[in-house]
C-alpha positions as CSV (number, residue, x, y, z in Angstrom):
1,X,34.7,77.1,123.4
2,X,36.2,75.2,120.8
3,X,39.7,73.6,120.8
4,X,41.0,76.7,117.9
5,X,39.5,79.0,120.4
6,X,41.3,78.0,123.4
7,X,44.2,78.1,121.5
8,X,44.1,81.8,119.9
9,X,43.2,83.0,123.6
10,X,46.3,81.1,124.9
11,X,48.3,82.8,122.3
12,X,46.2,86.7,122.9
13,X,47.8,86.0,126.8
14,X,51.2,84.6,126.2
15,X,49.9,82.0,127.9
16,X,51.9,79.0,126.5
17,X,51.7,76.8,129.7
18,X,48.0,76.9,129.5
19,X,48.6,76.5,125.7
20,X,50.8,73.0,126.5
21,X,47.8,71.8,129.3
22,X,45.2,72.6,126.1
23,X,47.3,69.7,123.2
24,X,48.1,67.5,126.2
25,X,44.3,67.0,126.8
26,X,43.7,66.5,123.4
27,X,43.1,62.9,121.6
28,X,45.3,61.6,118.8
29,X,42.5,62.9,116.0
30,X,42.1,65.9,117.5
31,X,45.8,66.8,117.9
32,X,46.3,65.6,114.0
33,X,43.2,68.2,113.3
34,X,45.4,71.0,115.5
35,X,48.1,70.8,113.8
36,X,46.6,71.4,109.9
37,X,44.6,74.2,112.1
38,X,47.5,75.7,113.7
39,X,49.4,75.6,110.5
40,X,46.2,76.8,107.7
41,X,44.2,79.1,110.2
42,X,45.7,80.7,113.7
43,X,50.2,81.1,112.2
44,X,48.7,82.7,108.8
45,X,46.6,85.4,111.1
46,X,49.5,86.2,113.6
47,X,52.0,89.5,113.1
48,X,55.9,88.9,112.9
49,X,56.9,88.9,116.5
50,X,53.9,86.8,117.8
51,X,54.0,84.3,115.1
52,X,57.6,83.5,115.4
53,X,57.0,83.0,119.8
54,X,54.0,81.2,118.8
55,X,55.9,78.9,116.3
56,X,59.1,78.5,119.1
57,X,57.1,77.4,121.6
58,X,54.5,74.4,119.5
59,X,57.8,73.0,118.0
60,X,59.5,72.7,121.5
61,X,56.2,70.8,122.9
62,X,56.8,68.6,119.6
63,X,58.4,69.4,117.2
64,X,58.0,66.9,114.5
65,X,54.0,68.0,114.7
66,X,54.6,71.7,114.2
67,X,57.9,71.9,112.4
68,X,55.7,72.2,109.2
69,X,54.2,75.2,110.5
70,X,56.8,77.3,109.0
71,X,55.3,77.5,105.8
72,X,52.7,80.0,107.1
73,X,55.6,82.8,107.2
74,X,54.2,82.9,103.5
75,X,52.2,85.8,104.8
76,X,54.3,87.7,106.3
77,X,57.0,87.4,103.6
78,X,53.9,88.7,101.0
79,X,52.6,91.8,103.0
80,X,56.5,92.9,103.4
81,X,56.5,92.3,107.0
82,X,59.1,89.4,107.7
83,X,61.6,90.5,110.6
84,X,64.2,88.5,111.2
85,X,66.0,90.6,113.4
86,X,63.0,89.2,116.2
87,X,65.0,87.6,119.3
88,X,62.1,84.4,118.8
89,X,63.8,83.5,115.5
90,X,67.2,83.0,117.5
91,X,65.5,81.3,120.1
92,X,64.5,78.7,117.4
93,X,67.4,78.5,115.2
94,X,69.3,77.6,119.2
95,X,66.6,75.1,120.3
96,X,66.4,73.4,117.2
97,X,70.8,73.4,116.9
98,X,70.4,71.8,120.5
99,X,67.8,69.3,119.4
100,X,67.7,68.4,115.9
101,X,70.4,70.1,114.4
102,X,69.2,68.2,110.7
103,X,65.0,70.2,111.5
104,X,67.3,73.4,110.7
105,X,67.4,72.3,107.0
106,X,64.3,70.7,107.0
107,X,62.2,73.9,108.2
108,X,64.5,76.3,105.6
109,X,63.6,74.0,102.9
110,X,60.2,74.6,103.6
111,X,60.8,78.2,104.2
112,X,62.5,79.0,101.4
113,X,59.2,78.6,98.6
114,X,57.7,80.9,100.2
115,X,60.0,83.7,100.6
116,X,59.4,86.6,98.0
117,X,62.8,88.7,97.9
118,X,66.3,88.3,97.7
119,X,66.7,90.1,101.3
120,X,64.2,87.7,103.0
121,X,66.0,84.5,101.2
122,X,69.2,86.1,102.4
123,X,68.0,87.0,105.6
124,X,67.0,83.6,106.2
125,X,69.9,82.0,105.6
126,X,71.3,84.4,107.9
127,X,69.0,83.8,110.8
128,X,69.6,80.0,110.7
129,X,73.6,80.3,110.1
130,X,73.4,78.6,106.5
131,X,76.7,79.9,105.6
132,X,78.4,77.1,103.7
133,X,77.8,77.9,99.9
134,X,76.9,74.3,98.8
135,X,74.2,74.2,101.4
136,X,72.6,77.2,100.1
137,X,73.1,75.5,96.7
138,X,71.2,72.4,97.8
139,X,68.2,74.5,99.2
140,X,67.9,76.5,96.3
141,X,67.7,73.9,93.7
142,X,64.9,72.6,95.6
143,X,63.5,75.6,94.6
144,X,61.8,75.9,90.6
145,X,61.4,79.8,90.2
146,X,62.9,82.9,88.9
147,X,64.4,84.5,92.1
148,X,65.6,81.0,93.1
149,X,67.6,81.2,89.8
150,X,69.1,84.3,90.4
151,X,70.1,83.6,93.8
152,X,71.5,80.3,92.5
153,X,73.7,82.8,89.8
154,X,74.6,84.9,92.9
155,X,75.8,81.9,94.7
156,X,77.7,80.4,92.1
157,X,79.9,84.0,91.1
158,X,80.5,83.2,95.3
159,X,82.0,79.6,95.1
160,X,83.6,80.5,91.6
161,X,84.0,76.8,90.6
162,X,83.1,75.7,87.3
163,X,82.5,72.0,88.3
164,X,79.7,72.7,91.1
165,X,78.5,75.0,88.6
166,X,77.8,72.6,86.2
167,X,76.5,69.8,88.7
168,X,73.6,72.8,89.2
169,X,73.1,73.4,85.4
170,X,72.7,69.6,85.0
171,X,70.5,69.9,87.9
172,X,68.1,72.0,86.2
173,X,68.4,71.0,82.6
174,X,66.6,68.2,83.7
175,X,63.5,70.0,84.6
176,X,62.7,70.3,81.0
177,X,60.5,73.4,80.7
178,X,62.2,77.1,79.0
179,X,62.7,79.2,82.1
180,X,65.5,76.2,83.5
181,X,66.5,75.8,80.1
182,X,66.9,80.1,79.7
183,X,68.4,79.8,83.4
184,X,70.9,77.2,82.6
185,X,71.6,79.5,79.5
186,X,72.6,82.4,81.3
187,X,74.9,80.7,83.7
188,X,76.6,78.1,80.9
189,X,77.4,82.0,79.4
190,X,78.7,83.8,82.3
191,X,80.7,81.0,83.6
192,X,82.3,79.7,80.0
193,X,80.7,76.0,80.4
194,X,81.1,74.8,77.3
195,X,80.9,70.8,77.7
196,X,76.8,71.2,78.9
197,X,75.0,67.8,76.7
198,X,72.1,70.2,75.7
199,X,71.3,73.0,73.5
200,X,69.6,76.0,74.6
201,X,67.7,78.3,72.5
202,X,68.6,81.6,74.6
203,X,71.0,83.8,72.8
204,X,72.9,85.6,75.6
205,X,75.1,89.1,74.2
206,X,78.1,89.5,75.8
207,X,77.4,93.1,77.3
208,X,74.1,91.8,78.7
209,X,76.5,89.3,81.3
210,X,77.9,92.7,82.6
211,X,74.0,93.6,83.5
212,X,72.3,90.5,85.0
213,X,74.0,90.6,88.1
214,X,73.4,93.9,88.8
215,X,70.0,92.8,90.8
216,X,66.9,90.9,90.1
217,X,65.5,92.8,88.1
218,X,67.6,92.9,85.1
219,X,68.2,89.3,85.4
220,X,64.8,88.4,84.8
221,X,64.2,90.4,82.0
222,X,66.8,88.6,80.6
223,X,66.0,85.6,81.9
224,X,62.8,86.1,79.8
225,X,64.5,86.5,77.1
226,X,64.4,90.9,77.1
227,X,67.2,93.2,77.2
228,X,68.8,94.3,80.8
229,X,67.4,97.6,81.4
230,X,70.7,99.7,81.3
């Protein structure tokens, strides 16, 4: 029985002391090989409730191995069945606050690209207590998509301060490609920045400001440069 197979059987029986006796006997180049196997192949097969146990329990046997694992919540944020309400995601968001209280931006910033709605980004930050609005601010312009735009938007109407909301716009301008540009558009408009050192090529109407934050939606069409849908 191979190493991977030892491991998904552990997993099948809950068994995560015989799971802890399997990576102890392992040798440095097979543990390195465990953890891109844990990470690519057995977290990216597992349902909600087992992956998040499964994911608890390799980061408390070492955490700076398996943190990375996170990134395999990618399938369960695409086939719609993310739960955050699962009592294994508080389990982690405590052990990590007890250990490593910094692994609790580390594994959102991985998280975070590969969440697919506004309600699992928001959920997210729920589950791991990211409440301060700057934070959030920080994560998401790590971010280079649409809905991390929009959630940016929703964030800033939140802090309502016109200088963090520049320091973002500034942020992205420097990405140089149309959708930042067309981002930083929409916000320079909604929030009166006039002082911005670039020119954008995104006419925003004022009745279109009154749509975009309606939902996603709408703020990507304009975002793309079409009408809200009203």
């Amino acid at each position: 029985m191979t190493n991977k197979e030892w491991m998904v059987r552990c997993i099948d029986a809950r068994d995560w002391m015989g799971m802890e006796r399997v990576l102890r006997s392992l040798s440095n180049m097979e543990f390195r090989r465990m953890e891109r196997v844990m990470r690519e192949e057995v977290l990216v097969t597992l349902a909600n409730d087992v992956f998040w146990e499964t994911l608890l329990h390799i980061i408390i046997f070492k955490r700076a191995a398996f943190l990375s694992g996170i990134v395999a919540v990618e399938h369960l944020a695409k086939d719609g069945t993310l739960d955050w309400t699962c009592e294994h995601v508080e389990r982690l968001y405590e052990h990590l606050k007890e250990a490593d209280e910094g692994a609790i931006v580390k594994l959102c910033n991985m998280m975070l690209p590969k969440l697919k709605t506004t309600g699992q980004v928001e959920g997210m930050f729920a589950a791991f207590h990211v409440e301060n609005e700057v934070t959030r601010l920080s994560m998401l312009l790590k971010v280079d998509s649409p809905l991390s735009y929009y959630l940016i938007f929703k964030t800033l109407k939140l802090v309502e301060d016109k200088v963090i909301a520049r320091k973002c716009c500034m942020a992205m301008v420097k990405r140089h490609h149309d959708m930042a540009f067309n981002a930083v558009s929409l916000i320079k408009a909604y929030f009166g920045l006039d002082d911005l050192p670039a020119r954008f090529s995104l006419n925003v109407e004022p009745y279109e400001l009154s749509h975009i934050d309606r939902d996603f939606d709408n703020f990507l069409h304009v975002l793309n440069g079409k009408r809200p849908k009203i």
